[in-house]
ROFIDREN-286736 format. One record per residue (C-alpha): x, y, z. Coordinates in steps of 0.02 Angstrom, whole numbers, plus 50000, padded with zeros to 5 digits. Layout:
BEGIN
XYZ/...
//
This chain:
BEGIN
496065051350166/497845057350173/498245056150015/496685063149952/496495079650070/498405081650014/497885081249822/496395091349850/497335108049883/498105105150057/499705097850029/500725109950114/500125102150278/499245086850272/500725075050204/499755064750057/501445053750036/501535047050205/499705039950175/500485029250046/501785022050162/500625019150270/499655008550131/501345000550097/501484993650278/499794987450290/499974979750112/501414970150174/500834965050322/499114959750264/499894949150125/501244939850240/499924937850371/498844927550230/500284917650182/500754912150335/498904906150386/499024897850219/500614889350250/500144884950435/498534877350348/499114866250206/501044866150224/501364877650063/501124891349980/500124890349825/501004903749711/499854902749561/498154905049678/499144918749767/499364927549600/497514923249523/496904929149672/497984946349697/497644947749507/495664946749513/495894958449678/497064970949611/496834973149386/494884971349356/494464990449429/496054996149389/496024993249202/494124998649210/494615015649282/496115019549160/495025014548998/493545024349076/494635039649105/495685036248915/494005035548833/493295049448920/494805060448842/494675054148680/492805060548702/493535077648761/492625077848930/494195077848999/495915082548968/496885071948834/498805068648816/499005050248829/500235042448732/500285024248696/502105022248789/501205029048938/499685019148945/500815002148896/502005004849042/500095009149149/499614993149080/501134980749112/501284988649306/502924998949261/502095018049275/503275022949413/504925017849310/504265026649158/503755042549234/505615042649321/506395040649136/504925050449019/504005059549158/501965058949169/501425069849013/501095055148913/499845044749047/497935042749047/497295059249141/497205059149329/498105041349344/499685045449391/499775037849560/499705022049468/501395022049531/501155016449692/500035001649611/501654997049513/502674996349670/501344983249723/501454972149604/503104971749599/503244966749792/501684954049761/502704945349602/504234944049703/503834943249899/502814925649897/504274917749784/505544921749939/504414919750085/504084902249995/505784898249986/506194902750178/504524895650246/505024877350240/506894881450297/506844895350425/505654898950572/504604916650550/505944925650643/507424922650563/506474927650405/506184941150481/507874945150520/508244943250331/506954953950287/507704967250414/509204965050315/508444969650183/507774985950255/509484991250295/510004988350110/508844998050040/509075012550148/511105012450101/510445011149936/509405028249936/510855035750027/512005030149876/510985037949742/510575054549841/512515057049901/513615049049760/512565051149587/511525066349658/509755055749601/508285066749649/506805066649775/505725058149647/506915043449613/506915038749792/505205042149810/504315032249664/505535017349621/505134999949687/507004996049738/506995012749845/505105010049923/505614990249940/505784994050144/504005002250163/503114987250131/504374976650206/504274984350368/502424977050374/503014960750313/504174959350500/502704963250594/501694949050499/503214936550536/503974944650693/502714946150857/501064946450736/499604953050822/498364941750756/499424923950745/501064926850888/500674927151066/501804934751197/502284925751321/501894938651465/501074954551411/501994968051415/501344982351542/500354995151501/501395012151562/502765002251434/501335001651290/501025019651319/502845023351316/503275015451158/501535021351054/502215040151123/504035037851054/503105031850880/502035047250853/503625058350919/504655049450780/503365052050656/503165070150674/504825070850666/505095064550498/503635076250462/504545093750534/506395089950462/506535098450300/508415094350255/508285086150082/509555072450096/508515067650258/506715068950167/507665056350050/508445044350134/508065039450310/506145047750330/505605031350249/506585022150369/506075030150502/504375031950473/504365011250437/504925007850632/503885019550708/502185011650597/502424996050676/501974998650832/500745010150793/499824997250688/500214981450820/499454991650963/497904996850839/497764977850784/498124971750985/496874983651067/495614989750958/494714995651104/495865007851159/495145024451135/496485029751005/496045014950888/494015013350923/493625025650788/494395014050685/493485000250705/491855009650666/490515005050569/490835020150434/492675018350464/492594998350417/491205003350261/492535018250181/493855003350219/492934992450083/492835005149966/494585014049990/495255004349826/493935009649718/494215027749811/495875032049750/496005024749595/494585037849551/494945052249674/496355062549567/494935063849412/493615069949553/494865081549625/495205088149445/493285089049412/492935098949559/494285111949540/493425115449359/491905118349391/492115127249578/493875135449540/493605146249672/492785136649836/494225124249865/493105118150004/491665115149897/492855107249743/493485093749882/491595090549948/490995085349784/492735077449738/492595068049890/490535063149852/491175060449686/492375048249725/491465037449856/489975036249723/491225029749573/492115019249718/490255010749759/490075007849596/491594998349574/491384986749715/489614984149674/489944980849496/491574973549507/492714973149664/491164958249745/490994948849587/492654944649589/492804942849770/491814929449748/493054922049639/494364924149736/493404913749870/493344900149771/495134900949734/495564900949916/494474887049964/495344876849803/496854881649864/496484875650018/495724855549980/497234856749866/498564858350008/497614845250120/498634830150073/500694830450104/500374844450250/502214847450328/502474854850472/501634874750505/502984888850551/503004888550736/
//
């Protein structure tokens, strides 16, 4: 909802980019949580189940929507400058390397926050292949550690290109090596004190809860009010990574807390199943609604946002549970397949 109240005309003060981080952290911690259950329940990681399944997850609505929206501009409904070089790099999961190096003139209408998808796959082809290699050798915290490592890399990195070759906003901002630490951030809270699989030895108290979920949200806003350019660059994404986790371990922790309730709504949970299908098809609503009510940027979002969530039922419905199933079966293969030479889980 960030990033689409953002896109639909308010992104001077709703900040659309900081929903994506935050869809970064979850994605890494969601994946690294389901690794680790897998490798505490067989004693491995089964890469090619992990891809089949990310792949059935992840490519059947997203190729839907971009030939739905290229053949809908070859039909002139809607606007039409895709270019075969921009629709191959959509295809093959490179769009935010391409649009840093061509720009986005020559991509399928409305898809150009197919970038962030790119930045997934990436981190989904890679992560599993290194969390593999450190499961059977190092406990979850000292993979942690590496992956902390890693964070502080990255950020030297983006201060590199912004202070020594002058690179600019967008190359921080849409590259996979610069993003790396946004969905590794979520990764350490899946390894490191997990909310769902580590217990703490003796809770910590509350008033200390309360202090630490304050000094996140101050942090955040923060990152949010500081203008400076080299800052909005550089260490906002750091910044922003240590103060989402522990937002998101208190909101996994104590889901009745009266912060994270609305959260674990009933409409809350339902828009959660259909958030995929949402913004892959919200930027060609947005655009829709703009035409025909040019005027009413109210009404444009209404039926941008009715819009979407229709298209976005349609796609789980038709596609997103179909596959699901699928990806069951996978898992439970997966599964009977890791029963025999079981090794010892992370501890």
């Amino acid at each position: 909802m960030l990033v689409f109240v953002s896109h639909a005309g308010w992104g001077d003060i709703i900040p659309g980019g900081f929903g994506v981080t935050v869809f970064f952290f979850l994605s890494g911690y969601l994946i690294t949580t389901l690794l680790r259950r897998e490798y505490d329940t067989t004693g491995h990681i089964n890469l090619r189940h992990f891809y089949l399944r990310r792949a059935c997850r992840i490519l059947p609505p997203m190729y839907l929507v971009l030939a739905a929206i290229f053949a809908l501009g070859k039909a002139g409904v809607v606007p039409d400058n895709a270019r075969w070089p921009g629709v191959l790099a959509q295809i093959v999961h490179v769009t935010n390397y391409y649009v840093l190096a061509e720009g986005d003139g020559s991509l399928v209408f409305a898809t150009g926050l197919f970038w962030s998808l790119a930045v997934e796959e990436h981190f989904y082809l890679l992560f599993p292949l290194l969390l593999r290699a450190c499961a059977g050798r190092w406990a979850p915290a000292r993979t942690a550690g590496l992956l902390l490592a890693m964070c502080a890399a990255t950020l030297l990195w983006r201060y590199a290109l912004v202070l020594l070759w002058d690179a600019p906003p967008n190359r921080t901002y849409l590259a996979t090596d610069t993003r790396l630490d946004s969905l590794l951030f979520g990764c350490i809270m899946g390894l490191w004190h997990n909310p769902v699989m580590d217990r703490a030895v003796r809770p910590p108290p509350r008033a200390a809860l309360l202090a630490v979920l304050a000094g996140a949200v101050a942090t955040l806003l923060l990152t949010f009010l500081l203008r400076d350019a080299v800052f909005r660059a550089t260490v906002r994404y750091t910044l922003q990574g240590c103060a989402l986790f522990p937002l998101f371990w208190l909101a996994v922790k104590y889901p009745r807390w009266p912060l994270f309730r609305p959260l674990n709504l009933p409409l809350v949970k339902a828009m959660g199943t259909l958030s995929y299908g949402f913004y892959l098809c919200h930027l060609l609503w947005i655009n829709i609604g703009q035409a025909l009510l040019p005027h009413h940027r109210l009404g444009a979002a209404a039926l941008a946002f009715m819009g979407s969530l229709a298209s976005a039922y349609l796609l789980h419905q038709g596609v997103e549970r179909p596959f699901e199933r699928l990806r069951r079966q996978l898992h439970e293969d997966g599964g009977r397949a890791g029963a025999d030479g079981r090794r010892e889980p992370l501890r």
